[in-house]
Structures are given as structure tokens and as C-alpha cells.
C-alpha positions in Angstrom: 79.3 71.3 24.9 81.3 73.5 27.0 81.5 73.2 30.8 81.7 76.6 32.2 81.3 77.4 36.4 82.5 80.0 38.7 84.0 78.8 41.6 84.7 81.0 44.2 86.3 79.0 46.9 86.9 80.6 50.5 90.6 79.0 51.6 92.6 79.8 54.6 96.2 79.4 55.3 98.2 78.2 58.4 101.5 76.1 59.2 99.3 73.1 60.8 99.9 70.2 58.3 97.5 66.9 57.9 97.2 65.1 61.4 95.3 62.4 59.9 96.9 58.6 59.4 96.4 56.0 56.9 96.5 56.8 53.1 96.2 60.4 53.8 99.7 60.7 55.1 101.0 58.3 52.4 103.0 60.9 49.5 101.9 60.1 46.2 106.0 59.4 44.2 105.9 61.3 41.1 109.4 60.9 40.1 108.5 58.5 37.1 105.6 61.0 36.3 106.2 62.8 32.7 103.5 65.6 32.6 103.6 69.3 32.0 101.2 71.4 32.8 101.0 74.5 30.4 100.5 78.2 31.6 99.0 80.2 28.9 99.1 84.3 29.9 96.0 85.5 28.4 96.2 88.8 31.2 99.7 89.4 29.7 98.6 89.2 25.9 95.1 90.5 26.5 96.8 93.9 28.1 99.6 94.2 25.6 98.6 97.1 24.0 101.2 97.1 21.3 98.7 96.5 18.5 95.0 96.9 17.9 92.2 95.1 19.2 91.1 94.2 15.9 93.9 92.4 15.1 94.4 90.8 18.4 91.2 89.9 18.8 91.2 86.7 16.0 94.5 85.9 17.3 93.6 85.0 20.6 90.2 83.4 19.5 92.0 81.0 17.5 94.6 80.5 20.5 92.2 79.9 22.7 89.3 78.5 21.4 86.1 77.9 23.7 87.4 78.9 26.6 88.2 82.6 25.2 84.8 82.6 24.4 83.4 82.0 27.7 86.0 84.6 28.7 84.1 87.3 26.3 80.2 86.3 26.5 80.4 84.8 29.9 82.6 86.4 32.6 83.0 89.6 31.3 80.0 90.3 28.9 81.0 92.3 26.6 79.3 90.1 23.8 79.6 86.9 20.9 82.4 86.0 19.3 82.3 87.7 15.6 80.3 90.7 16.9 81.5 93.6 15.0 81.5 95.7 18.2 83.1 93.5 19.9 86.7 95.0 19.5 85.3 98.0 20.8 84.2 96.9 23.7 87.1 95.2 24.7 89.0 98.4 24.0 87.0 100.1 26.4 87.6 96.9 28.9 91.4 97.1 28.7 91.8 101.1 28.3 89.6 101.3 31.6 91.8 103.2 34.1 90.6 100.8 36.9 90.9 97.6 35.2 94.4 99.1 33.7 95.7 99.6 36.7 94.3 96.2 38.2 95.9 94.6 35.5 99.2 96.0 35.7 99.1 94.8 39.4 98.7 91.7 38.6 101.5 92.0 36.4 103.8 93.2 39.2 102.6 90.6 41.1 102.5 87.8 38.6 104.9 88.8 35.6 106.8 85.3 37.0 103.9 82.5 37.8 106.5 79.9 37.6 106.0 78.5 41.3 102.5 78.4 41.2 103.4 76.5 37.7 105.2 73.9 39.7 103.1 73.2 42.3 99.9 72.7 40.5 102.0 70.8 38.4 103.1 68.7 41.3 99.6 68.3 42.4 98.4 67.3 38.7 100.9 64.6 38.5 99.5 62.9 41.8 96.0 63.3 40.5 96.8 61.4 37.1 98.3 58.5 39.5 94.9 58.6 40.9 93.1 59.2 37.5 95.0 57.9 34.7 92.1 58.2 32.1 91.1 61.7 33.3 92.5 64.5 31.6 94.7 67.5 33.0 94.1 71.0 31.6 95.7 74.1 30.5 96.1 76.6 33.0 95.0 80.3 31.9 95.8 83.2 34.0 93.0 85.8 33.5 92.0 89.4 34.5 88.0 88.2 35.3 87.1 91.7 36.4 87.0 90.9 39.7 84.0 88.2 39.1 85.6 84.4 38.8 88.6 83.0 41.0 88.6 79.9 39.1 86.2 79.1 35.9 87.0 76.0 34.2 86.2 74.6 30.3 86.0 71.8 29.2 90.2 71.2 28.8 90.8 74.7 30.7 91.2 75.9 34.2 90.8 79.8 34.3 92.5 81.5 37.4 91.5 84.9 37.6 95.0 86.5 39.3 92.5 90.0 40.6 90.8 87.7 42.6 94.8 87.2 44.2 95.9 90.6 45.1 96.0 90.6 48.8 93.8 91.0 51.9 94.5 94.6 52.1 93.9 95.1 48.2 91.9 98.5 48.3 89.6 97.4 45.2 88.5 94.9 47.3 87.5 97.4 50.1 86.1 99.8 47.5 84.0 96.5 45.9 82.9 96.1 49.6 84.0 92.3 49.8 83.1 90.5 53.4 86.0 90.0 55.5 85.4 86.5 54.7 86.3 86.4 51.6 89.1 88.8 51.4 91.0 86.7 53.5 91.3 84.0 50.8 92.2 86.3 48.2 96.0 85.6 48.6 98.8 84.3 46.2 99.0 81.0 48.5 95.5 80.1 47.8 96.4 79.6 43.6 97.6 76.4 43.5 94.8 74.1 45.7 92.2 76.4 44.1 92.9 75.5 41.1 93.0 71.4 41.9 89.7 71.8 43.7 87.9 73.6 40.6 89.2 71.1 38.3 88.3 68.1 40.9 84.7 69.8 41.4 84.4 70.3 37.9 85.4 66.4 36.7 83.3 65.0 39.6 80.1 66.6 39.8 77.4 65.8 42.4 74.9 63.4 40.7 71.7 63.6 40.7 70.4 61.9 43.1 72.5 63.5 45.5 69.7 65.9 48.1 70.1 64.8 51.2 72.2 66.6 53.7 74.1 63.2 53.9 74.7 63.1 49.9 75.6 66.6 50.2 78.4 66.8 53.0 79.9 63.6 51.7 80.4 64.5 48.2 82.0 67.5 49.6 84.1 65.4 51.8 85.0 63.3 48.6 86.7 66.8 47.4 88.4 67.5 50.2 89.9 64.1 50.7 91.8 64.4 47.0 93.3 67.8 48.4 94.8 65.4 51.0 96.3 63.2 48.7 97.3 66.3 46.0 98.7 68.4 48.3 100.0 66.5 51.0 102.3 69.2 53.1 99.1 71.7 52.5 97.2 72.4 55.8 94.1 71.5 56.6 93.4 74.9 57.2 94.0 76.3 53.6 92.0 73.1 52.0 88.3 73.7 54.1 88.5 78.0 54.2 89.2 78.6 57.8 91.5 80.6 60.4 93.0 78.2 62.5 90.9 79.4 65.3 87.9 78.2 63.4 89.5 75.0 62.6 90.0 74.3 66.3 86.6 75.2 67.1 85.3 72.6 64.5 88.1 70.0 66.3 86.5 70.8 69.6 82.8 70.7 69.2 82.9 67.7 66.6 80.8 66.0 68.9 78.4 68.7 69.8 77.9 69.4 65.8 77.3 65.6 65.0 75.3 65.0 67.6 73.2 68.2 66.9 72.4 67.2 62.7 71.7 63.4 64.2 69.1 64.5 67.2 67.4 67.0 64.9 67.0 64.6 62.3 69.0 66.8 60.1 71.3 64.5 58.9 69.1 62.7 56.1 66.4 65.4 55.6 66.3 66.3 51.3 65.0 69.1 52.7 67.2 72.2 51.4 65.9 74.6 53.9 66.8 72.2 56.9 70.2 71.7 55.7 70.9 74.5 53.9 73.2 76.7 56.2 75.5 74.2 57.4 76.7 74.0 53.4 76.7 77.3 52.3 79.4 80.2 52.7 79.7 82.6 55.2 81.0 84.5 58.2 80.2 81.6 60.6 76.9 79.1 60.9 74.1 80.3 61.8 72.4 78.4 64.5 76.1 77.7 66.1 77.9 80.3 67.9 79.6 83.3 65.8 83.1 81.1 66.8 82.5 78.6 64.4 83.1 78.9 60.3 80.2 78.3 57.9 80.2 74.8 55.9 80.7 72.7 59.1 78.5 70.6 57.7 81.1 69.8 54.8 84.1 69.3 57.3 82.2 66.6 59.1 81.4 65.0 55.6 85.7 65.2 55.1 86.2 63.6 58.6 83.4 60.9 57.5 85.9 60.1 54.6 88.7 60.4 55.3 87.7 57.7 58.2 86.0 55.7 55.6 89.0 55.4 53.6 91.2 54.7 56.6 89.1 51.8 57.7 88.3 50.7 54.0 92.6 50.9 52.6 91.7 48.5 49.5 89.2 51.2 48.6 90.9 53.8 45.7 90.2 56.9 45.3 89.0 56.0 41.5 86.0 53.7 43.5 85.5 56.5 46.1 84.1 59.1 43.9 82.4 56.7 42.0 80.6 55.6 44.9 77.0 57.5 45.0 75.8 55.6 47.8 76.8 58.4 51.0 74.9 56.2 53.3 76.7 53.1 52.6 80.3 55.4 52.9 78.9 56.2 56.7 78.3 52.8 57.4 81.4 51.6 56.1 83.6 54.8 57.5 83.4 53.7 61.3 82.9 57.2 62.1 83.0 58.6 65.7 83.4 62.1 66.4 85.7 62.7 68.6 85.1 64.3 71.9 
């Protein structure tokens, strides 16, 4: 059974790097580390158009097995695999003059993807350190109709390079994308986008996971192995915010802890309670338009990363494996600072 999800991850970049002690500061050595990470250009073989679609079509079925058919049926619709008019409609996909010229954009932009190669590579090495007995994926670089950032398989990780044209990329203005999100649509984002939808994907929230609590810390888990994968990355880039939402987040840590603990927020399973301080956005509402959404999720990171400063025999292996958020807060010594 295939695993298939659209992530769509809103990252922001700036040259503050971790500030956090402990493990978090401690660089995973990869030297002895033999892994390669594979780049397979299915944008670049997709929109060759050197022969027809009929005979290309097998080809890249059998080259890329389930994942090209989540590509077909699932991101771009255009129907099953073995449908007769199937070649047709990709033809009409790739001989759009939108998508055409989108795609040979990304080709400008992309035609060499060898440092984003590297560093996910990097990043995958120090996650198989961590996770021996998981397993790393393909990478497949995609033109997802501007739909999917990152959409993983079961042993592939999609990354969807028109979702990486630029701020200022007028599709995006003409698709009528929030400011928001168009400020995460940047080459620099690649690398720890990909890492978090593979994490995301390999460590799913159980279950029994419906409190606010269950919710901020498994998000917190997440964040924490971006520490550890990507240890020069800012904080900045790994949560989604401008550094001027950052430092408000820094500043009234207090206020916003304080506030989901008084209003008995904290360990409601109540969705609707909760609710905003997880989701996406401009900013959270109920908080002043200064702060970024999802401050509910940075306050589950701080809760872990404190947890697994105070806790250093404690791997990362038995953190995500740990279900119990409550006991992690107990454990995690946590005080927001003023």
C-alpha cells in the first residue's frame, strides 16, 4: 500500500543559526557514512519532447513504478495507469503553453540540482545515524502543476521544483497565492523540505494523539530532527517565519504559555479550542497580527528540545517513539523564558 501526502510546508530563511545547547549543537560526523542519495529528473524526461508520449509513457511507468502513478492519478489527474487516453492527456499537460513555459523555468533554474543533491544528502546521512533501520528514498524532481511541494511514496520523496520559482514568480501572483506562502517558495527551502516530508511521513502522529499537548509536541518531535539534520540551518527556515516573527515568538514565550495554560487550552481534545494555534496562516488569530501562525507548534519544539537537553541519555530513536506528550513535559523541565 502506497503512502501518498501533500505537504506544503511554509519555511523562512535568515542567517540566525541554532542558539540552543546540548545535543542540538552537537554535529552529527558523517565522514564514515557511505550513502548516496539518488536524483531521478522526471521534469527533465517528462518534458523531453523528442519522442511521443505513447512511447514514453511505459518507459517511465516501469522507471518509476508507484510513485509515477501517484504522479498521473493523484497530483495531476489526468487518469489510471493503462488508460488508453492517457497519452493524450498528458500531451495536452506537457504541450500546455503555461505549464511549458513553467517547465522550462524550472529547467533554467534547475537544469543543475547537484547542491540541493548534496545537502539532502548530507542531511540523509545524519538521519540514518539516527535511524539505522529506516530507510532513505529516491529523490524525484517533478513539475506538480503548481499543487504539491513535497509528496512522498512509499521509497520516494517528490519535490515539485514550480513550487520553487521565487517570491516574485508571476504564476504565483496570477494563482493569487498569500504572501504567506510565496515567501517560502524559494530554492533555499529544497533541501529541509524535503527532510521534514520524509520525517513527517516515517513518523506519523498516532492515534491517540488529540490533545493540543499531543499535537504541539509531535510537531516539536519534527522540528527537533531538523536540528540535528541540518545543524548550520536557522531556526528561522526550519518553523516558517521572518525573523521578525521569530523574535516575536522569543519575546512573548511567556505571554503564549501562560495564555494556552490559564485558558485551559493546553490539554483540551477539543479541535475547535486548539485549532488555530496549529494551523497555517498569516499570523494567529487571537494574538496580535505580529505574531506567525503555528505558535502553538514552536512552543511544542522549545518543550523538546528542553526535554532532550535535560534527558541526554534519551535518543532520538526513543523520542519519537515516545507517545506519552504529557510524560515529555514533565520530564522536559520546561520554563518559558521571560
Amino acid at each position: 500500500m502506497s503512502r501518498f501526502s501533500g505537504l506544503f510546508f511554509k519555511l523562512f530563511i535568515s542567517t540566525v543559526l541554532i542558539t540552543s545547547c546540548g545535543k542540538t549543537n552537537d554535529i552529527i560526523d558523517v565522514s564514515d557514512v557511505q550513502l548516496s542519495v539518488p536524483v531521478m529528473r522526471l521534469d527533465q524526461e517528462l518534458f523531453d519532447k523528442s519522442e511521443p508520449m505513447k512511447t514514453k509513457l511505459p518507459q517511465l511507468t516501469k522507471e518509476y513504478g508507484e510513485f509515477f502513478a501517484r504522479y498521473t492519478e493523484d497530483m495531476l489527474n489526468l487518469g489510471a495507469i493503462g488508460d488508453p487516453t492517457l497519452p493524450g492527456a498528458f500531451k495536452q499537460f506537457v504541450y500546455d503553453t503555461d505549464i511549458s513555459k513553467v517547465a522550462a523555468d524550472v529547467n533554467s533554474k534547475y537544469g543543475d540540482f547537484s547542491v540541493e543533491q548534496k545537502k539532502i544528502e548530507v542531511a540523509f546521512k545524519r538521519y540514518k545515524i539516527l535511524f539505522p533501520k529506516k530507510e532513505v528514498p529516491t529523490v524525484v524532481t517533478i513539475i506538480s502543476g503548481f499543487t504539491y511541494k513535497i509528496a512522498a511514496t512509499q521509497k520516494t520523496i517528490g519535490v515539485g521544483l514550480d513550487m520553487y520559482l521565487g517570491t516574485d514568480y508571476p504564476y504565483y501572483n496570477a494563482l493569487q497565492f498569500p504572501a504567506y506562502r510565496k515567501n517560502t517558495l524559494e530554492r533555499k527551502f529544497i533541501p529541509s523540505d524535503v527532510l521534514t516530508g520524509w520525517v513527517s511521513t516515517e513518523f506519523v502522529k498516532p492515534d491517540s494523539a488529540n490533545s493540543m499537548l499531543d499535537e504541539i509536541i509531535h510537531e516539536g518531535k519534527i522540528l527537533y530532527l531538523l536540528d540535528r539534520m541540518f545543524p548550520h540551518l536557522s531556526d528561522e527556515i526550519k518553523i516558517g517565519y521572518l525573523p521578525e516573527q521569530f523574535k516575536w515568538c522569543q519575546e512573548n514565550e511567556m505571554a503564549m504559555w501562560g495564555h494556552f495554560v490559564n485558558e485551559k487550552i493546553l490539554f483540551s481534545r477539543i479541535k475547535g479550542d486548539f485549532f488555530k494555534f496549529i494551523t497555517d496562516g498569516p499570523f494567529t488569530a487571537g494574538f496580535d497580527r505580529a505574531s506567525p501562525a503555528r505558535t502553538g507548534n514552536w512552543i511544542g519544539w522549545q518543550i523538546v528540545r528542553s526535554y532532550m537537553e535535560s534527558n541526554p541519555e534519551i535518543t532520538e530513536l526513543e523520542l519519537m517513539n515516545n507517545t506519552n506528550a504529557q510524560g515529555i513535559l514533565n520530564a522536559s523541565n520546561y520554563k518559558p523564558k521571560k
